[in-house]
Structure formats: structure tokens, C-alpha cells
mmCIF file as gemmi writes it, N, C-alpha and C atoms, coordinates in Angstrom:
data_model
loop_
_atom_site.group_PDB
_atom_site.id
_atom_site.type_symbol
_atom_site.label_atom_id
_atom_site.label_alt_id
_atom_site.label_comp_id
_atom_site.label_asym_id
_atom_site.label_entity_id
_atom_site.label_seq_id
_atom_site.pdbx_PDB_ins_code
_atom_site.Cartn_x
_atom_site.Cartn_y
_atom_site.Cartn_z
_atom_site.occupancy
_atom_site.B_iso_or_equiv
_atom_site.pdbx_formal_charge
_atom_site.auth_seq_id
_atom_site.auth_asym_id
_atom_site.pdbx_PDB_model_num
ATOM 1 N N . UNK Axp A 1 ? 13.914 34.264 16.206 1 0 ? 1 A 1
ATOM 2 C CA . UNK Axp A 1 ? 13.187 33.512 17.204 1 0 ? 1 A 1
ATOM 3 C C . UNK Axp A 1 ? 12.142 34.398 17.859 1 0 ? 1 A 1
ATOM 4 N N . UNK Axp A 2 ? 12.15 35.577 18.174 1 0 ? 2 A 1
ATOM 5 C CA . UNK Axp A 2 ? 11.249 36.43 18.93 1 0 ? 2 A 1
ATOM 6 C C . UNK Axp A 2 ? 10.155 37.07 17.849 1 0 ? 2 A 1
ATOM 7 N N . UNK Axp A 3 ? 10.463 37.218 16.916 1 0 ? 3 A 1
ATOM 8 C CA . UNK Axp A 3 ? 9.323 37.232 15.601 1 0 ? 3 A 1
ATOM 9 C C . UNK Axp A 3 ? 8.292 36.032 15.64 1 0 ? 3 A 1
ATOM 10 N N . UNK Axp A 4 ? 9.046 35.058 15.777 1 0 ? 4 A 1
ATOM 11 C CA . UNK Axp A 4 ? 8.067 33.808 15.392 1 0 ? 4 A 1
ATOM 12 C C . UNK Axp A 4 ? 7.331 33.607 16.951 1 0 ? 4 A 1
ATOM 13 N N . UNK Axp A 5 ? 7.994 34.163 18.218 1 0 ? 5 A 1
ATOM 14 C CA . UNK Axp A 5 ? 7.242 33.75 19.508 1 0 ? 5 A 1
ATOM 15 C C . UNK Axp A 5 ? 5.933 35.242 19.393 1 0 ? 5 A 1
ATOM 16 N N . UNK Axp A 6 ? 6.593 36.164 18.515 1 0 ? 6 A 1
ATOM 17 C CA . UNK Axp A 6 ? 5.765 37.646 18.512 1 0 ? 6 A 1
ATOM 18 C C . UNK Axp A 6 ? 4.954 36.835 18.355 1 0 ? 6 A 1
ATOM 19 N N . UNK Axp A 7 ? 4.958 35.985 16.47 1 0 ? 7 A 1
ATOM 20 C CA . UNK Axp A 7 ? 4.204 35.903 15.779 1 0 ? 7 A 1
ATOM 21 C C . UNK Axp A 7 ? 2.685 34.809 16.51 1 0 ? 7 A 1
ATOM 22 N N . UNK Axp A 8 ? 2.928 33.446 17.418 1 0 ? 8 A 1
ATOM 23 C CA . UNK Axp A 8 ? 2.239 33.4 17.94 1 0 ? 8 A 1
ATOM 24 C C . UNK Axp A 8 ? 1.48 33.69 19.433 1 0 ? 8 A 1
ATOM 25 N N . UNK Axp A 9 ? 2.098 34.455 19.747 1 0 ? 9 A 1
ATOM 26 C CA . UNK Axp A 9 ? 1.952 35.064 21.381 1 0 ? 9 A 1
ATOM 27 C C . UNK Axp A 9 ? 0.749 36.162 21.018 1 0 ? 9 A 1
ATOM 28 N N . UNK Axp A 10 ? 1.107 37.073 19.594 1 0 ? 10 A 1
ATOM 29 C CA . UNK Axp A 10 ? 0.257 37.839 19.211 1 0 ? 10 A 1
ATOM 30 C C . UNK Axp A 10 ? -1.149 37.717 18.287 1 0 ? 10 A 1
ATOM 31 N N . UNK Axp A 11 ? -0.99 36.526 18.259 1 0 ? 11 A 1
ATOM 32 C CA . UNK Axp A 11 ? -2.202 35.912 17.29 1 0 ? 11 A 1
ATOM 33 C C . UNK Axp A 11 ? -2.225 36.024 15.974 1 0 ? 11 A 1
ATOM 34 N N . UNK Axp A 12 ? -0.701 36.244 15.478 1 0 ? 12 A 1
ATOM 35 C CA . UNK Axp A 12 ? -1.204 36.972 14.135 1 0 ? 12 A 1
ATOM 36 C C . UNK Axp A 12 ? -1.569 35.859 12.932 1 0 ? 12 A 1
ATOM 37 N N . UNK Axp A 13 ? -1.155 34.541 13.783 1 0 ? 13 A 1
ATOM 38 C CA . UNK Axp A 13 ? -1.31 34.104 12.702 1 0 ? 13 A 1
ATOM 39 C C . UNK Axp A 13 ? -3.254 33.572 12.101 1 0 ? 13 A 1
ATOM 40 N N . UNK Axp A 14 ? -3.638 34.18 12.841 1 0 ? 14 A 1
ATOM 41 C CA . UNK Axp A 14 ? -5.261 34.651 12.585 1 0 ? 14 A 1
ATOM 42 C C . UNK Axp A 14 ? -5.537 34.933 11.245 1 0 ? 14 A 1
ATOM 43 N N . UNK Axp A 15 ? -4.933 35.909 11.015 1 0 ? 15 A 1
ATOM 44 C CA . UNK Axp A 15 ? -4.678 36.34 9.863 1 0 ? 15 A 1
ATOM 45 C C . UNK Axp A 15 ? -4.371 36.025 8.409 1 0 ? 15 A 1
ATOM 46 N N . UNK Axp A 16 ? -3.631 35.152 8.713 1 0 ? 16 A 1
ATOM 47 C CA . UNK Axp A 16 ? -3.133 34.72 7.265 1 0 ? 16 A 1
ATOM 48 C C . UNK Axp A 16 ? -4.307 33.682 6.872 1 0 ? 16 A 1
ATOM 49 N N . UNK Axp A 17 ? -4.405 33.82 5.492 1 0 ? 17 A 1
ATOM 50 C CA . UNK Axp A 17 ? -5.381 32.655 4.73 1 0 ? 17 A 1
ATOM 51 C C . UNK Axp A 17 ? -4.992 31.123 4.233 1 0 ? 17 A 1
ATOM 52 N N . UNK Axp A 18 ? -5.044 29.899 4.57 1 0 ? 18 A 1
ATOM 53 C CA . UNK Axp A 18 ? -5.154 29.346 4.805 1 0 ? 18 A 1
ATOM 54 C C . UNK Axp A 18 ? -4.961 28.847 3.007 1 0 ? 18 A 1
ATOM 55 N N . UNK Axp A 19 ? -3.861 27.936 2.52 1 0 ? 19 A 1
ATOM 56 C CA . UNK Axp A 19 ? -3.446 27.592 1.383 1 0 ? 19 A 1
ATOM 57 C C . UNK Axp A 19 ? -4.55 27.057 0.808 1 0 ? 19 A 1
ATOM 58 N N . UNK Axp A 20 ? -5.027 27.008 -0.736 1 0 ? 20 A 1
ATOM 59 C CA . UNK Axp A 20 ? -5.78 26.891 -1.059 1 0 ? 20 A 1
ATOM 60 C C . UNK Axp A 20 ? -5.989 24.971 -1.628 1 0 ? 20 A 1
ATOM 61 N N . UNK Axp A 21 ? -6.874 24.768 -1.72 1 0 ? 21 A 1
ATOM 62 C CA . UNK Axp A 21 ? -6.749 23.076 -1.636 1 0 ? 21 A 1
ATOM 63 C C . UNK Axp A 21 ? -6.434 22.702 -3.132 1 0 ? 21 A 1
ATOM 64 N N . UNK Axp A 22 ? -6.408 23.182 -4.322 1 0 ? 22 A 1
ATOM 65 C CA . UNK Axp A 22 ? -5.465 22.858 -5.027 1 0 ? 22 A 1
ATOM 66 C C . UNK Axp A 22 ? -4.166 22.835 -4.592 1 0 ? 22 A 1
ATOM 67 N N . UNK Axp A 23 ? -3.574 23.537 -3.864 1 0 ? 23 A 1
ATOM 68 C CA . UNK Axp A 23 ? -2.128 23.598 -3.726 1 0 ? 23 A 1
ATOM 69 C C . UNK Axp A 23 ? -1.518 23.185 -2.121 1 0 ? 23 A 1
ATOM 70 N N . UNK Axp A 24 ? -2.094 22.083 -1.582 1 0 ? 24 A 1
ATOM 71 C CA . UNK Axp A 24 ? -1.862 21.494 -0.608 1 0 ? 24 A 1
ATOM 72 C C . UNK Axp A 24 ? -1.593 20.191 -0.777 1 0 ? 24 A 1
ATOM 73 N N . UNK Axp A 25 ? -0.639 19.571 0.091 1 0 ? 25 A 1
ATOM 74 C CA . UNK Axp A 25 ? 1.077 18.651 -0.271 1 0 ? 25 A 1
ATOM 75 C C . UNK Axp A 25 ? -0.211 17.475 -0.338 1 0 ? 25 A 1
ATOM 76 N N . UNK Axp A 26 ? -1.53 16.914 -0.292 1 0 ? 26 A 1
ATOM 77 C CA . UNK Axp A 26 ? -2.18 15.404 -1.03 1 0 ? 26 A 1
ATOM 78 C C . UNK Axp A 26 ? -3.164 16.355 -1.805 1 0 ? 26 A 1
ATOM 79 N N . UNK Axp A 27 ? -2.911 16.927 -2.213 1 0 ? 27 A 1
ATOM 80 C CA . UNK Axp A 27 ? -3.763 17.436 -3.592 1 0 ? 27 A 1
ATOM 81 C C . UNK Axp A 27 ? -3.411 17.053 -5.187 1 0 ? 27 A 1
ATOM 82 N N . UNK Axp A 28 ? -4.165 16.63 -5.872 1 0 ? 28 A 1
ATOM 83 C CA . UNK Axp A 28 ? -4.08 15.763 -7.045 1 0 ? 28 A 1
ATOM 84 C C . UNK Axp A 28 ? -3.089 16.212 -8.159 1 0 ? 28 A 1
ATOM 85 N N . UNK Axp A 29 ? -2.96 17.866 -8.133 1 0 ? 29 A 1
ATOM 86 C CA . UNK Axp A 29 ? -1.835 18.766 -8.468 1 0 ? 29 A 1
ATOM 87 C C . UNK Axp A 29 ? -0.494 18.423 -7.922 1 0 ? 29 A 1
ATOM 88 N N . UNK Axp A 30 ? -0.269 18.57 -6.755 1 0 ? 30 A 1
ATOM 89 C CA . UNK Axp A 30 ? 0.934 18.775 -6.246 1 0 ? 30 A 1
ATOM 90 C C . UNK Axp A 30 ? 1.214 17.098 -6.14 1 0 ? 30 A 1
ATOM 91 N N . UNK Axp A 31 ? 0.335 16.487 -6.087 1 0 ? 31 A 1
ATOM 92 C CA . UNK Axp A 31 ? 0.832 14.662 -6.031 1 0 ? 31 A 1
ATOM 93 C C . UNK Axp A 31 ? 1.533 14.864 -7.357 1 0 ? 31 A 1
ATOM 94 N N . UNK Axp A 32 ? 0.423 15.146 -8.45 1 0 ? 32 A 1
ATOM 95 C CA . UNK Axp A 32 ? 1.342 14.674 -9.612 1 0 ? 32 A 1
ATOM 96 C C . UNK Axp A 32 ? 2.681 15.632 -10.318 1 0 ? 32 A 1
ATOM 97 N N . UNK Axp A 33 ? 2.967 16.993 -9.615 1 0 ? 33 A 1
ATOM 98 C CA . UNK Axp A 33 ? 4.271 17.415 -9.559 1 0 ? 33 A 1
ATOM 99 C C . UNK Axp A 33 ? 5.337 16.778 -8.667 1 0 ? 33 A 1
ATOM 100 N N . UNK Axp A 34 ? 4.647 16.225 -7.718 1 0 ? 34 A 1
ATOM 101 C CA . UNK Axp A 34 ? 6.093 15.143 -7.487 1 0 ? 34 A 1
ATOM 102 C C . UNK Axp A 34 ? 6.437 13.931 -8.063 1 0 ? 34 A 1
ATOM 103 N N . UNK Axp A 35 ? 4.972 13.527 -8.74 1 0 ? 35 A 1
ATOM 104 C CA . UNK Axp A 35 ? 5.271 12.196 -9.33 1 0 ? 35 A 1
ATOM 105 C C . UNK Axp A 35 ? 6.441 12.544 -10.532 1 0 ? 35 A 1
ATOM 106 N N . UNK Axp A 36 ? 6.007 13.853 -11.269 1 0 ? 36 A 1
ATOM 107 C CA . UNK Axp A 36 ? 7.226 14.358 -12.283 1 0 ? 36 A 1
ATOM 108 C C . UNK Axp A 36 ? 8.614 14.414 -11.692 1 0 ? 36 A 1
ATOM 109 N N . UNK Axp A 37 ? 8.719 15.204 -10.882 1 0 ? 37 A 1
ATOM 110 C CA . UNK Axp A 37 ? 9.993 15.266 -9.864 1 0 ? 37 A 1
ATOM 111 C C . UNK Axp A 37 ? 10.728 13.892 -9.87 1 0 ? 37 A 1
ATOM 112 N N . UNK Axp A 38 ? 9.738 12.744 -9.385 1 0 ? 38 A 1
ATOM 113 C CA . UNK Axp A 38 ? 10.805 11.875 -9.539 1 0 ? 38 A 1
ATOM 114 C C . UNK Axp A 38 ? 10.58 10.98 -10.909 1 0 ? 38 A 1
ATOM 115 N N . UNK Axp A 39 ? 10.367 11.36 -11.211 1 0 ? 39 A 1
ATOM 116 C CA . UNK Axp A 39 ? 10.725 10.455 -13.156 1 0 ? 39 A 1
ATOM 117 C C . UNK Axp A 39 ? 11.929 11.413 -13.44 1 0 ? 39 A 1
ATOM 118 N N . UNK Axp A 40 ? 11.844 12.336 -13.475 1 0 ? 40 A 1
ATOM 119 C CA . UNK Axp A 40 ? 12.721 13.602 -13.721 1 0 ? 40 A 1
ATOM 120 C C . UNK Axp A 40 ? 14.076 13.05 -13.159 1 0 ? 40 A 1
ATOM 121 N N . UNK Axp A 41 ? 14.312 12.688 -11.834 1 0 ? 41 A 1
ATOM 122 C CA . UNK Axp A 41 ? 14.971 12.284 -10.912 1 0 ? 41 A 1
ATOM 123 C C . UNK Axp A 41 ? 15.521 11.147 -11.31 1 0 ? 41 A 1
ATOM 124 N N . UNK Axp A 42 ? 14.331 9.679 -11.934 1 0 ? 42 A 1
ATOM 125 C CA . UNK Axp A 42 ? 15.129 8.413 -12.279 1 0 ? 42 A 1
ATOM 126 C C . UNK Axp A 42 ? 15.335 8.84 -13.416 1 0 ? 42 A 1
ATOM 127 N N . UNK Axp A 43 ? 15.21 9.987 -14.08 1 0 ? 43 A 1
ATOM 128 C CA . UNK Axp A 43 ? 15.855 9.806 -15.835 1 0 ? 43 A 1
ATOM 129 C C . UNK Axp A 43 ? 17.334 10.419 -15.774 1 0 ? 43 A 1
ATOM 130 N N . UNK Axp A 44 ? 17.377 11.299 -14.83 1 0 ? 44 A 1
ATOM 131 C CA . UNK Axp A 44 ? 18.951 11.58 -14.601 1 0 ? 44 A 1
ATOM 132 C C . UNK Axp A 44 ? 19.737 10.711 -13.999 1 0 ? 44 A 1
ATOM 133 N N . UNK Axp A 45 ? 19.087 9.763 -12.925 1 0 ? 45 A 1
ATOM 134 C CA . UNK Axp A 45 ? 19.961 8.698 -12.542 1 0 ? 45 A 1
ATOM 135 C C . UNK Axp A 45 ? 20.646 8.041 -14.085 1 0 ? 45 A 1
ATOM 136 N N . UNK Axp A 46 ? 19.474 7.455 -14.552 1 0 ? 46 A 1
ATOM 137 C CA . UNK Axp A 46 ? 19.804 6.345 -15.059 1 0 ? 46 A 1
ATOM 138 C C . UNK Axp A 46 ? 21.023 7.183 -16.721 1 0 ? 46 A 1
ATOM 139 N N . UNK Axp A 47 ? 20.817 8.259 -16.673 1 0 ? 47 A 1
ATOM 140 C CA . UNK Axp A 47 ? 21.498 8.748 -17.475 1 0 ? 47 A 1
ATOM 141 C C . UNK Axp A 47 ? 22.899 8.661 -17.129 1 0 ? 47 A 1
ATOM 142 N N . UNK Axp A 48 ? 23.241 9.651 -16.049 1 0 ? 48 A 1
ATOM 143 C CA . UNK Axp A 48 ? 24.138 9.236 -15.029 1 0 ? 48 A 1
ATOM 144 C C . UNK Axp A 48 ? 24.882 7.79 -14.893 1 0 ? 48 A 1
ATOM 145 N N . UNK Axp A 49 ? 24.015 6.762 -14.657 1 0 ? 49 A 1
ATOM 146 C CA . UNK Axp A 49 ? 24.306 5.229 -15.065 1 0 ? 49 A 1
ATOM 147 C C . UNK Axp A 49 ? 25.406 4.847 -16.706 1 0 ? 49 A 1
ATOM 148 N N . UNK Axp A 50 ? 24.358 5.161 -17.305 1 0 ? 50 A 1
ATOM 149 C CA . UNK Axp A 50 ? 24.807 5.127 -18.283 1 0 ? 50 A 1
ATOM 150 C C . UNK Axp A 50 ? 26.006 5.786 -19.123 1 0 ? 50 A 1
ATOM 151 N N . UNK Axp A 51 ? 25.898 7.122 -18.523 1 0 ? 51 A 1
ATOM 152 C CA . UNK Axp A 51 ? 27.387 7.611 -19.422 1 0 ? 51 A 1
ATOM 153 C C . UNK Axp A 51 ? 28.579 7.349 -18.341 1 0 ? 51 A 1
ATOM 154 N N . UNK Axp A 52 ? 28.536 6.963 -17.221 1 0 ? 52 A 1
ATOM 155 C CA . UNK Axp A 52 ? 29.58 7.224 -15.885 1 0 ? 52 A 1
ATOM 156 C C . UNK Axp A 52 ? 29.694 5.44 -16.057 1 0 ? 52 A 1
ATOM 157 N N . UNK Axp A 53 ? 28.744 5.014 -15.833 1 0 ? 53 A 1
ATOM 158 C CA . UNK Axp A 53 ? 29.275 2.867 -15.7 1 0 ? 53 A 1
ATOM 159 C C . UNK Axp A 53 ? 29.316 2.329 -16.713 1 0 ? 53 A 1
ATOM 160 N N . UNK Axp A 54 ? 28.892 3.002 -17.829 1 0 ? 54 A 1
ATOM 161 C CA . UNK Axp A 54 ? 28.741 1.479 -18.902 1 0 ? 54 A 1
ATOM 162 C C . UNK Axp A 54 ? 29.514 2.477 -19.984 1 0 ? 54 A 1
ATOM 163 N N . UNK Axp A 55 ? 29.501 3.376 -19.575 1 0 ? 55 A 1
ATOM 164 C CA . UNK Axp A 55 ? 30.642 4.677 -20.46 1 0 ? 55 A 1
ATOM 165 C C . UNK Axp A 55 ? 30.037 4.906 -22.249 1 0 ? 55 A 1
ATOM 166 N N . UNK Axp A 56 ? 28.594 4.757 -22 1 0 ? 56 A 1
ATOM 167 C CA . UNK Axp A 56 ? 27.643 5.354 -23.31 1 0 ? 56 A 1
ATOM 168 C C . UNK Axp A 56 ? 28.3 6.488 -23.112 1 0 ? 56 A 1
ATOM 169 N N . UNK Axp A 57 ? 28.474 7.039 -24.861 1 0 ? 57 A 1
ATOM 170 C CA . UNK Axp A 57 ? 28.761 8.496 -24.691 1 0 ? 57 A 1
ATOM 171 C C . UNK Axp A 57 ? 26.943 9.35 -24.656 1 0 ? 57 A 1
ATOM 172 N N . UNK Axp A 58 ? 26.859 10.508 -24.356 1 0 ? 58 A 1
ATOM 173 C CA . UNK Axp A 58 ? 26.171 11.376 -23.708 1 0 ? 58 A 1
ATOM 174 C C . UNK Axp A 58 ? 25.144 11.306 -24.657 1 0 ? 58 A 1
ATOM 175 N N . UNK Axp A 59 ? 25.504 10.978 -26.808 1 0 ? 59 A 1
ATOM 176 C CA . UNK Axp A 59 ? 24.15 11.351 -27.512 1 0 ? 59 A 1
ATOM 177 C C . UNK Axp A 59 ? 23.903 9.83 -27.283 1 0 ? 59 A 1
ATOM 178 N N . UNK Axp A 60 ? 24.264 8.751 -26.982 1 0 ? 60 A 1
ATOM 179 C CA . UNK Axp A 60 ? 24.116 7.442 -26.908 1 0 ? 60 A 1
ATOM 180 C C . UNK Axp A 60 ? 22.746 7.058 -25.864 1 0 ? 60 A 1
ATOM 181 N N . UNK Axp A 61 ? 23.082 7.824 -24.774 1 0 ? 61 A 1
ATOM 182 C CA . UNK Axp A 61 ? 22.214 7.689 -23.961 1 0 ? 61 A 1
ATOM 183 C C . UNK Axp A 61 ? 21.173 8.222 -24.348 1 0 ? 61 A 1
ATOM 184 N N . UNK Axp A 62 ? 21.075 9.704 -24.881 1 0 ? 62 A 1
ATOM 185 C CA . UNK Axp A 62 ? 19.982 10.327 -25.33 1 0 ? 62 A 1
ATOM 186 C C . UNK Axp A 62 ? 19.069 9.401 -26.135 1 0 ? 62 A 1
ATOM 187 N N . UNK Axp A 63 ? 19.897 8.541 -27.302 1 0 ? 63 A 1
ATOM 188 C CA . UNK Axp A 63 ? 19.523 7.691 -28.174 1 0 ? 63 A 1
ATOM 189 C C . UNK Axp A 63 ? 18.505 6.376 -27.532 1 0 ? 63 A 1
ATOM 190 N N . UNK Axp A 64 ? 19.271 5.965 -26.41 1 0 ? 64 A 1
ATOM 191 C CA . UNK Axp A 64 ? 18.591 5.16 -25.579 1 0 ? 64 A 1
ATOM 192 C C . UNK Axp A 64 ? 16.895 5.825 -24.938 1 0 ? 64 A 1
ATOM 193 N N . UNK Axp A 65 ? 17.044 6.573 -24.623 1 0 ? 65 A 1
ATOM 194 C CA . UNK Axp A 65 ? 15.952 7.244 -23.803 1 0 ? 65 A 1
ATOM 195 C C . UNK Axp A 65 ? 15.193 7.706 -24.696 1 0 ? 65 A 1
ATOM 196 N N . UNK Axp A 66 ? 15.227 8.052 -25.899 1 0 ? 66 A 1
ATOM 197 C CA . UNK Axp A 66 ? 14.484 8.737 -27.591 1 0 ? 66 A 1
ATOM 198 C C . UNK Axp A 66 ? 13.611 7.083 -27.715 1 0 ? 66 A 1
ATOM 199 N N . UNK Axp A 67 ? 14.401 6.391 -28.041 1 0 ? 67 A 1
ATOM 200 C CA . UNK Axp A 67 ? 14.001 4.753 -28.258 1 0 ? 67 A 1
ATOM 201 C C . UNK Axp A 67 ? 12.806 4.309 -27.242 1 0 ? 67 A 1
ATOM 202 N N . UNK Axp A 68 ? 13.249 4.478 -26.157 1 0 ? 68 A 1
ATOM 203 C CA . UNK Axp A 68 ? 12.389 4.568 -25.269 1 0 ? 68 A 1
ATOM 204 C C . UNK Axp A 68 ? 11.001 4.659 -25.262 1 0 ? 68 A 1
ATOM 205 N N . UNK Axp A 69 ? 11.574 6.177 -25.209 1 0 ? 69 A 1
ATOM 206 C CA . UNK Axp A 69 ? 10.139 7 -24.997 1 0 ? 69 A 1
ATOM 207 C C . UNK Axp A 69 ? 8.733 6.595 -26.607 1 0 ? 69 A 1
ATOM 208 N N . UNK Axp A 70 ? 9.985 6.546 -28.115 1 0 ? 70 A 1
ATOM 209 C CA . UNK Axp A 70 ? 8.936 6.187 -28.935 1 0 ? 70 A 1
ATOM 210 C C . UNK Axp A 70 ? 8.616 4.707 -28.839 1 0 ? 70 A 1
ATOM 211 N N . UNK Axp A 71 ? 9.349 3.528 -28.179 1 0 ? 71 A 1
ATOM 212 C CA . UNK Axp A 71 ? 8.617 2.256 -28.004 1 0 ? 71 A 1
ATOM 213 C C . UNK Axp A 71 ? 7.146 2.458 -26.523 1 0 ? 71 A 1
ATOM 214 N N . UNK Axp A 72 ? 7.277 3.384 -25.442 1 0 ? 72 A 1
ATOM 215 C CA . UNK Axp A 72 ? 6.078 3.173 -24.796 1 0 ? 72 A 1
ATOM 216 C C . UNK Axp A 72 ? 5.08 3.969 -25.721 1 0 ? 72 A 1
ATOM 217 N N . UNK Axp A 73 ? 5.074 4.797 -26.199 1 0 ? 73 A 1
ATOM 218 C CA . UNK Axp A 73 ? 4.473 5.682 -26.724 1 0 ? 73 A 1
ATOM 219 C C . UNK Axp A 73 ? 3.683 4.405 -27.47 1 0 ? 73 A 1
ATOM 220 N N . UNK Axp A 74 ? 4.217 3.863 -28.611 1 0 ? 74 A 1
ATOM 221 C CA . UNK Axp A 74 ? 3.859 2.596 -29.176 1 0 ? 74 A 1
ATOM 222 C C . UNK Axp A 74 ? 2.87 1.604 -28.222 1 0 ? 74 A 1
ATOM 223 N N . UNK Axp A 75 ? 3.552 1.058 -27.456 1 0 ? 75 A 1
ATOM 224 C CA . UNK Axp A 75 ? 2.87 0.346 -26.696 1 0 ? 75 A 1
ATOM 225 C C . UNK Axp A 75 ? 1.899 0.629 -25.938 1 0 ? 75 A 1
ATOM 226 N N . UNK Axp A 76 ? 1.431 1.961 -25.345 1 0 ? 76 A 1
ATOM 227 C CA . UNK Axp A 76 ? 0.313 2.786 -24.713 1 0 ? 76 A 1
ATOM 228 C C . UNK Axp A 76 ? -0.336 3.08 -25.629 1 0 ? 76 A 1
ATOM 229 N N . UNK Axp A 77 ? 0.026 3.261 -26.975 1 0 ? 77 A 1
ATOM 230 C CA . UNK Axp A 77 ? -1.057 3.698 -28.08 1 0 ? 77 A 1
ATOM 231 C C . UNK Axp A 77 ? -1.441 2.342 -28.877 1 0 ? 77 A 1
ATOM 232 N N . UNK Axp A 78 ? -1.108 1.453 -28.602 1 0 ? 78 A 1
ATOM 233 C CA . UNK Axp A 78 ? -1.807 -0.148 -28.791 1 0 ? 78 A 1
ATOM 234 C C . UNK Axp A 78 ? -2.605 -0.685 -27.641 1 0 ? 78 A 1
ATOM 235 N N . UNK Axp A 79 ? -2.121 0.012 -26.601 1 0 ? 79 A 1
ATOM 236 C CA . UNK Axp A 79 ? -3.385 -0.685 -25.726 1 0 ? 79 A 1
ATOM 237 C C . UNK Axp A 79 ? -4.347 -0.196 -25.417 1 0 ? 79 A 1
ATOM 238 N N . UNK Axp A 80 ? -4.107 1.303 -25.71 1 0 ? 80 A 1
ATOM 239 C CA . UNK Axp A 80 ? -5.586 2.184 -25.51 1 0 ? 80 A 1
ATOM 240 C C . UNK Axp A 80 ? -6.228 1.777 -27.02 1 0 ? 80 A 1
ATOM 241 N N . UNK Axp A 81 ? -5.571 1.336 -28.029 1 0 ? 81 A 1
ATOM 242 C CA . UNK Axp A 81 ? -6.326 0.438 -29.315 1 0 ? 81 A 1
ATOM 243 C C . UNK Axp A 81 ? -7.059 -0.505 -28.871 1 0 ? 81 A 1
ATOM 244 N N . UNK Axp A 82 ? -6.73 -1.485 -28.063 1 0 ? 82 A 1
ATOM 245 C CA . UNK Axp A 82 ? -7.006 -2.726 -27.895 1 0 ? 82 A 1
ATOM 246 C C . UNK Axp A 82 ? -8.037 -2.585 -27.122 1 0 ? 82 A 1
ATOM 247 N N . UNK Axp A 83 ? -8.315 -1.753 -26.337 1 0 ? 83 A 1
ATOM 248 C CA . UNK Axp A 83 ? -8.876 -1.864 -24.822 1 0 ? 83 A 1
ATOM 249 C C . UNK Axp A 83 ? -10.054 -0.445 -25.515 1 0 ? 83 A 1
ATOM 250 N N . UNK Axp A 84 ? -9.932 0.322 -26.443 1 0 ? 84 A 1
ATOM 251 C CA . UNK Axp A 84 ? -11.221 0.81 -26.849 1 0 ? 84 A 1
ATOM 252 C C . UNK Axp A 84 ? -12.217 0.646 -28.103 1 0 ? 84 A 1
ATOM 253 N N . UNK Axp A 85 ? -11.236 -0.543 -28.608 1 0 ? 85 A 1
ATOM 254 C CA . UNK Axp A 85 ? -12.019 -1.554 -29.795 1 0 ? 85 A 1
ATOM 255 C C . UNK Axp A 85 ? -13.064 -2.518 -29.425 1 0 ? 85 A 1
């Protein structure tokens, strides 16, 4: 506590440089590391879901989420077809 009253009683925080705007919490970077964070976040839920409630075993789910990922893949690579034809 007396560091941090040093720290502004003494001005120091004058000093320090000021985070750079790539790496400040609405910067287009750090937005889209949280947007990962939480996909990251609903893919363990729903994994979680799946092997704990509906009692998929563990490569089952994987299987589910593989399927997945190559049906959007599919479907994003037909509409960027469609939409640049």
C-alpha cells in the first residue's frame, strides 16, 4: 500500500509509457484475442456437454467437432463462391 501511495504522491507514474494502441483492451488485436478466448471457451463447454450429459465417449466428440469444422469450412467456401461469382 505505501509503494503504490509512494508511487502516486511521487509522480512517478510520469514516467512510465503509456501502452501502445495495438495492445489496448478495444483494439482490433486484443478484440479479436478475446473473440478466440471465447470460441475456445464454447468449444470446451460444449465438449464438456457432450462427453459428461449425453455420455459421447471423448474421440466421439472430437468426431463431432472434426465434422463440424469440415461442414462450415464447406459452407464458407460456397459462399465466398457464390458471392464472388
Amino acid at each position: 500500500k505505501a509503494a503504490f501511495i509512494n508511487f502516486i504522491s511521487d509522480e512517478e507514474w510520469k514516467s512510465i509509457e503509456p501502452v501502445s494502441s495495438w495492445f489496448g483492451p478495444s483494439s482490433f488485436l486484443m478484440s479479436s484475442m478475446s473473440a478466440l478466448f471465447k470460441l475456445s471457451m464454447w468449444i470446451r463447454h460444449g465438449h464438456g456437454y457432450l462427453t459428461e450429459n449425453l455420455g459421447i465417449p471423448v474421440w466421439g466428440s472430437y468426431a463431432v467437432f472434426g465434422f463440424a469444422t469440415l461442414f462450415l469450412g464447406m459452407v464458407l467456401g460456397l459462399v465466398s463462391e457464390v458471392l464472388g461469382a
